[in-house]
N, C-alpha and C positions, 0 to 999 in steps of 0.2 A: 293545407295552405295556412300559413302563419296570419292571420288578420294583425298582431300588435303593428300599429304605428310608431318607427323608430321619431324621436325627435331629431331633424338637422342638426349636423355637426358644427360645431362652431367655428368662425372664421378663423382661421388661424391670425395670431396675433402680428401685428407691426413692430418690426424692428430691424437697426441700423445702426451705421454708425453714429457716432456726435461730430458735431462743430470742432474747430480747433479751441473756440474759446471755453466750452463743455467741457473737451476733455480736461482745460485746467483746472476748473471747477470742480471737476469730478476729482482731480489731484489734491486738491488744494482742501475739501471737505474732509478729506481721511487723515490729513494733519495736522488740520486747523485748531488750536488750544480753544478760539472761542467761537461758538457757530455765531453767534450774533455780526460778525463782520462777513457772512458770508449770505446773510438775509437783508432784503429788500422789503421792509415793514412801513407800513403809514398809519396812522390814526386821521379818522376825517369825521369833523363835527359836522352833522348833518342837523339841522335847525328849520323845522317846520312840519305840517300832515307827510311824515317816511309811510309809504306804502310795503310795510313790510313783504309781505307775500310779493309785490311785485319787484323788489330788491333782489328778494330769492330766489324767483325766476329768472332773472339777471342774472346771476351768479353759474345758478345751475345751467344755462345755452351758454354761457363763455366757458365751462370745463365739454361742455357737449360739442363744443363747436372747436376748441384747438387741443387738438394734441398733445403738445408738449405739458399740458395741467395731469394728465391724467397718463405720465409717462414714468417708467422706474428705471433703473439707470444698475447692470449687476457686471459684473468680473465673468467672461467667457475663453477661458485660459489668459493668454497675456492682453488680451484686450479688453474694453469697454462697451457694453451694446446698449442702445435706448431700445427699450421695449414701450411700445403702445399697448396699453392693458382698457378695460374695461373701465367706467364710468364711475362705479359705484363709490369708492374709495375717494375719490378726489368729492365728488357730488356729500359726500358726509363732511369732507374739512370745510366746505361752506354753507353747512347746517346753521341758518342766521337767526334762530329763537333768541329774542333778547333779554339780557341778563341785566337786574339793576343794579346800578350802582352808584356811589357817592362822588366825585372827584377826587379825594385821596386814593378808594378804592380804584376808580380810574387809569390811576396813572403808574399803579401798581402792576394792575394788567398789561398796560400798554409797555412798560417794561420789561414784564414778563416774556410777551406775545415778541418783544423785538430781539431776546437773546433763545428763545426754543429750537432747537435745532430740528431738524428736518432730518425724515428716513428716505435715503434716495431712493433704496432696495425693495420697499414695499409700500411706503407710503404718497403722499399726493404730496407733490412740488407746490403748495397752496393750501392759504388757509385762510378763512375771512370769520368774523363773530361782529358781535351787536353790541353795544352795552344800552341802556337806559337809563339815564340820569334825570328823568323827570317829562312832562307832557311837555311835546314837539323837540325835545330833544336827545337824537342819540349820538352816539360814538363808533363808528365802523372801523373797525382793524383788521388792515389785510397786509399779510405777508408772503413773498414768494421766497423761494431759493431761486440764486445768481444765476444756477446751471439754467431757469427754465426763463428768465427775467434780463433786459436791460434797460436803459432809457425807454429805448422806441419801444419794447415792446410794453411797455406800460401806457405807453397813447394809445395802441391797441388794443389792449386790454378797459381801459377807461373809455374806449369811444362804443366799443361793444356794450360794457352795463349801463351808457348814456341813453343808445337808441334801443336796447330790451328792454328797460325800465320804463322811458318813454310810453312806447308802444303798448307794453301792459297795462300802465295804467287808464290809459287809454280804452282798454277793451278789446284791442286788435292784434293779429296773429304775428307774430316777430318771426320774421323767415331770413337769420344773416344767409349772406354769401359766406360758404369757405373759402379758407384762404384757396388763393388758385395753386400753391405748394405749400409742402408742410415742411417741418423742420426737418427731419428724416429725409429728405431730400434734397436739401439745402447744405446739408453735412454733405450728403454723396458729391455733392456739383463740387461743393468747396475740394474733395478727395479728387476729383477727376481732375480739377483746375489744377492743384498743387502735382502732380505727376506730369504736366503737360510741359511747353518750351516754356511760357508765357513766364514761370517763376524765377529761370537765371535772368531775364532780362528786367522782372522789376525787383530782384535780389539784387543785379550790378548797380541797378539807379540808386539802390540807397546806402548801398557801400560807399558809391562816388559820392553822395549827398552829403554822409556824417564823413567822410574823410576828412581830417584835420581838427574836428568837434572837441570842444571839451567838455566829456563827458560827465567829470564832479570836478565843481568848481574849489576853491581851494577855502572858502569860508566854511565848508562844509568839516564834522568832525569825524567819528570814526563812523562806518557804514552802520547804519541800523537793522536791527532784524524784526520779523514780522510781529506785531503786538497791538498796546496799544499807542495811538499818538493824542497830544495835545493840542487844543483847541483854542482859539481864538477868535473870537464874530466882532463883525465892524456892521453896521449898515451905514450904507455912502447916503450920501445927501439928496434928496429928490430933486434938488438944481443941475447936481453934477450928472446923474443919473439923465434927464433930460438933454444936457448937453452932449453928454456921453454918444445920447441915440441920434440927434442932430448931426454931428459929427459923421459917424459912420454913412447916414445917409446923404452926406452932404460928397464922404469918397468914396461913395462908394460900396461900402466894405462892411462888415458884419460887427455888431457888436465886440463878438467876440476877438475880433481880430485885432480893433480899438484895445480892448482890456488887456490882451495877451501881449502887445509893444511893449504895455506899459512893466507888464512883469517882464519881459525881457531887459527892459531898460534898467529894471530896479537890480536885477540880479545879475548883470555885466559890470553895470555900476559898484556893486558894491562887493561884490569876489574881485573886482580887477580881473575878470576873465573874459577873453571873447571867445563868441560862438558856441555860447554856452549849448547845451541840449534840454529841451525841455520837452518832457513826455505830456500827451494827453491823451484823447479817447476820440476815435470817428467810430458811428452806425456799423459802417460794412453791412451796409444791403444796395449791394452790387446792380440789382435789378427791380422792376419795378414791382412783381412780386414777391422778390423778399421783404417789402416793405410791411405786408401784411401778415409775416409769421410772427410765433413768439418764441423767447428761447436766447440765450447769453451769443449773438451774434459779434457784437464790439471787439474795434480792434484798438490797441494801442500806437500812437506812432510815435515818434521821434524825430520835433522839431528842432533848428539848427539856424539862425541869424545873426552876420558878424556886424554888430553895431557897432564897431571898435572907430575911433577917429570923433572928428569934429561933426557928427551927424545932426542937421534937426530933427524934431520929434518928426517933423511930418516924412523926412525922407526913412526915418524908423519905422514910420506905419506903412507906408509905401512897402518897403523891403521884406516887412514880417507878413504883408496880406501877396507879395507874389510868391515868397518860401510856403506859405501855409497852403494857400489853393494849390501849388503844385504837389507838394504831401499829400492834400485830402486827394487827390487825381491818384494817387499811389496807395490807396489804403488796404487793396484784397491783399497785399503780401501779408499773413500771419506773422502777429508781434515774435513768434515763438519763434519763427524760422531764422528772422532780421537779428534778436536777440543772441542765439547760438552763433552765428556767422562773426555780429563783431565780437563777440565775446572771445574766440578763437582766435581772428585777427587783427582784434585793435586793443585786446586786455580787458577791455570794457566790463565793468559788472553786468548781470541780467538783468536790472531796474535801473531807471532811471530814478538820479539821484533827486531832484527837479520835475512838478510836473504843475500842470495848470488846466484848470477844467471850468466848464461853463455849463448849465442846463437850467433849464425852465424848473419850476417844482413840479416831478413827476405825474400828481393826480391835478393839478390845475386843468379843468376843463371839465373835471367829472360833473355830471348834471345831472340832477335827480329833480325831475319837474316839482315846481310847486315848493321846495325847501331852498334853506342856503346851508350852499359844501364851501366848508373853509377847514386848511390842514393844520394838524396839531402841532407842536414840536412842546417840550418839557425843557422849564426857565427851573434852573435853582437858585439865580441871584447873584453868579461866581462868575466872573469875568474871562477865568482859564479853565478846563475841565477836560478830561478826556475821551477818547470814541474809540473802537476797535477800529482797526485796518488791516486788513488783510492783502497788504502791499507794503512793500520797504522804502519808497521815499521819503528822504530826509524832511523833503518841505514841499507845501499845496498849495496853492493857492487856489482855491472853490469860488467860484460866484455862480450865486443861485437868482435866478427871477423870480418873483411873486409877483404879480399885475405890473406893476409901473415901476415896481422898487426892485434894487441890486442891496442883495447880503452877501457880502465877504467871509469867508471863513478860512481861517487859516490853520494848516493842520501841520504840525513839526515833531521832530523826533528831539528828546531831554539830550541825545546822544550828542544833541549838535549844535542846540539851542536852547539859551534861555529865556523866559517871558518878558523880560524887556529890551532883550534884541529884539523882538517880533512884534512889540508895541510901536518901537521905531519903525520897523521895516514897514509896519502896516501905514504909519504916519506919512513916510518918504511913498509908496504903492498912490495915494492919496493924492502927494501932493505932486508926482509924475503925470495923474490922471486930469487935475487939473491944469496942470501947462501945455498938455495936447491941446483941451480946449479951447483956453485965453490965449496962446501963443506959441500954436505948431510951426512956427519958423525959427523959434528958437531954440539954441542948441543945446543936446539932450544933458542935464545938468549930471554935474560929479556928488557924488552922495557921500556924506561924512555919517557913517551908519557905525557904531559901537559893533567893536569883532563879537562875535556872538560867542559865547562859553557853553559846555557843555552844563548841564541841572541835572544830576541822576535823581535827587530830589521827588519824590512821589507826587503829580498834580493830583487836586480834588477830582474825585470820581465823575461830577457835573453832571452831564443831562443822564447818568446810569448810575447815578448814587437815591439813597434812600430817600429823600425829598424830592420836589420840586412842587411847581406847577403849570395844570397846563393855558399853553398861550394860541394865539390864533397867528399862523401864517398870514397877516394881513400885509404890515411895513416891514417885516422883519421873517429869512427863512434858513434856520442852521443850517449845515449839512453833520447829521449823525453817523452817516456811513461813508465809505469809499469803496470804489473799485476795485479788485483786486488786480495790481500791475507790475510785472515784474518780475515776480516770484515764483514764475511759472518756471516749471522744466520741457526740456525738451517732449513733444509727445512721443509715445508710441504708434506708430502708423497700423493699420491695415494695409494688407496687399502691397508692401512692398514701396508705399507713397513717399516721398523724401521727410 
């Protein structure tokens, strides 16, 4: 009789498809010229007693606890498969030993750490380090790839190394919940959903929706291709900004829906075009457990309001907050699907030319007991400068939240615009924002905005050039990156899925 002890065989590994949004990602990483527009990176100055080891035990239960940290992504004939791999590999990218360093040295790294690209094939979708710049203060730099990353899951992610971190230093055992589903599941639902009836009937809603849209306004100049765009920051006034939220709760209606009139208003006005289309971003977490996965769930949609006529602002905010809620109520239909369809039958290009985006600043909430977390962003002193994007819209309009203050950033393509058409545009955006305000009954003004000219002209490198310094996310929040929108192709299905 054989006495040796075989050791149990090991679980066979997890693996499945991806998200629709994944698989663009996964598209989009194989011919992307620069990885940095396709990484999700922060610097966050942490300022007081950092309990290192309990940081790192944070880190190390958020790669033990979700999936998609510790998932590789490989070619299985003509498809795609997420594979759930073991621990180890992800658990070394947030090996958090910290490294000293000066503030030039700094912000050298953090440069660095924001253009590295990512191994989907073998390596961890994640990376975090330390730096040390002297007693009570360090510097945290975490970056994900978009495939395993969006908005929400970054409150996820930060609410996770709030309450591990917490509880360790504490003394006490951190036991999360997992998610009640995992991404790999979430992909499958989305696959069963899209083969079901459910998708001719919310594909017709949005045919009927944009039918008659003007998909690129005629101010716009020749279609741009993926690269990088030019930048532009404003931060609004801490009065208007108050009034701004006043407002909203006064109809009702969401910040966001206040700010996007106004870019409605601005860009009707000034192309002489109605019913424009203006792209943005909804969650798509469909249910109440997706709320709790991580992983590029985000859809893109495509908004549509004919402000044309003698309208007041207020009947603009009115008409843009019942078009928007009724979009957000339609958002599972994949950008992918909506995009090919009109592409087909309306001409339309795959991106929208137009898009407008709003969000909080991603780690705002992170809390490391006992310290203060405030985010980095890098000042070089240039007014225009530019950022990768990994999406072909002409023009952006971004506003980011930091505590109580709105930062505007505006993001354009040379293709279409010059820097002082955009200084105007931002001035007219401004002074739209202000007449909602002071005087929502009145009617929504004609704008005498300079035709904008193309600049092939090269902008200053800015926040990814050889200088800067860094500043604190306090009154003021760039946006360095964007989504990528647009640019996507049709996917490849599994099993036959439309």
């Amino acid at each position: 009789m054989n006495s040796t002890t075989r050791s149990p065989a090991p679980a066979p590994a997890r693996r499945g498809p991806l998200t629709v949004a994944q698989q663009q990602m996964w598209e989009l990483h194989q011919r992307e010229p620069d990885p940095g527009a396709l990484n999700l990176s922060y610097a966050i100055a942490v300022d007081g007693p950092l309990d290192v080891a309990a940081l790192a035990e944070a880190f190390r239960s958020l790669v033990r606890t979700h999936e998609p940290l510790r998932t590789v992504y490989r070619k299985v004939g003509d498809n795609v498969v997420a594979q759930v791999g073991p621990a180890e590999v992800a658990l070394a990218a947030v090996e958090l030993t910290p490294r000293s360093a000066d503030e030039p040295e700094a912000v050298r790294l953090i440069r660095e750490d924001r253009v590295k690209p990512f191994d989907l094939t073998a390596g961890a979708p994640i990376r975090a380090s330390l730096l040390h710049l002297g007693p009570g203060r360090h510097i945290l730099l975490l970056s994900l790839h978009h495939i395993v990353g969006d908005g929400w899951s970054i409150f996820v992610l930060r609410e996770h190394l709030t309450r591990c971190y917490a509880s360790t230093v504490r003394g006490e055992p951190f036991r999360p919940n997992p998610p009640r589903t995992e991404c790999l599941e979430q992909a499958r639902r989305q696959r069963e959903w899209l083969s079901g009836p459910a998708v001719d009937v919310e594909l017709n809603w949005w045919k009927d929706r944009l039918r008659g849209a003007t998909e690129r306004p005629a101010l716009l100049g020749v279609h741009r291709t993926v690269g990088e765009v030019r930048r532009q920051v404003e931060a609004l006034p801490r009065q208007l900004t108050a009034e701004l939220t006043a407002l909203a709760k006064q109809m009702r209606v969401s910040v966001f829906v206040v700010l996007l009139t106004a870019f409605e208003v601005l860009i009707e006005r000034w192309s002489k075009c109605a019913n424009v289309v203006v792209g943005t971003l909804a969650a798509s977490r469909p249910t109440a457990d997706s709320a709790e996965v991580l992983g590029a769930h985000y859809n893109p949609l495509l908004l549509n309001t004919d402000l044309d006529g003698a309208l007041s602002l207020l009947e603009c905010l009115m008409r843009t907050a019942e078009r928007t809620l009724s979009a957000l109520d339609r958002q599972r239909l994949p950008y992918a699907i909506l995009a090919g369809q009109v592409e087909r039958e309306y001409g339309w290009a795959a991106a929208p030319a137009v898009m407008f985006q709003m969000d909080r600043y991603p780690m705002e909430g992170l809390a490391l007991a006992g310290c203060a977390v405030t985010g980095l962003y890098i000042d070089d002193g240039r007014d225009v400068s530019t950022i990768p994007a990994a999406t072909s819209a002409d023009l952006t309009y971004f506003v980011r939240e930091t505590g109580t203050h709105l930062t505007l950033s505006v993001l354009y393509s040379a293709t279409s615009f010059d820097d002082e058409s955009i200084r105007a545009a931002i001035r007219a955006y401004v002074e739209i924002l202000v007449a909602l305000c002071d005087a929502p009954e009145s009617v929504a003004p004609e704008l005498e905005l300079p035709n904008p000219v193309p600049d092939p002209a090269p902008a200053p490198a800015g926040g990814f050039g050889p200088s800067g310094r860094l500043k604190r996310m306090t009154e003021i929040g760039p946006v360095d990156a964007i989504s990528p929108v647009g640019v996507w192709h049709r996917p490849r299905w599994e099993g036959g899925a439309p």
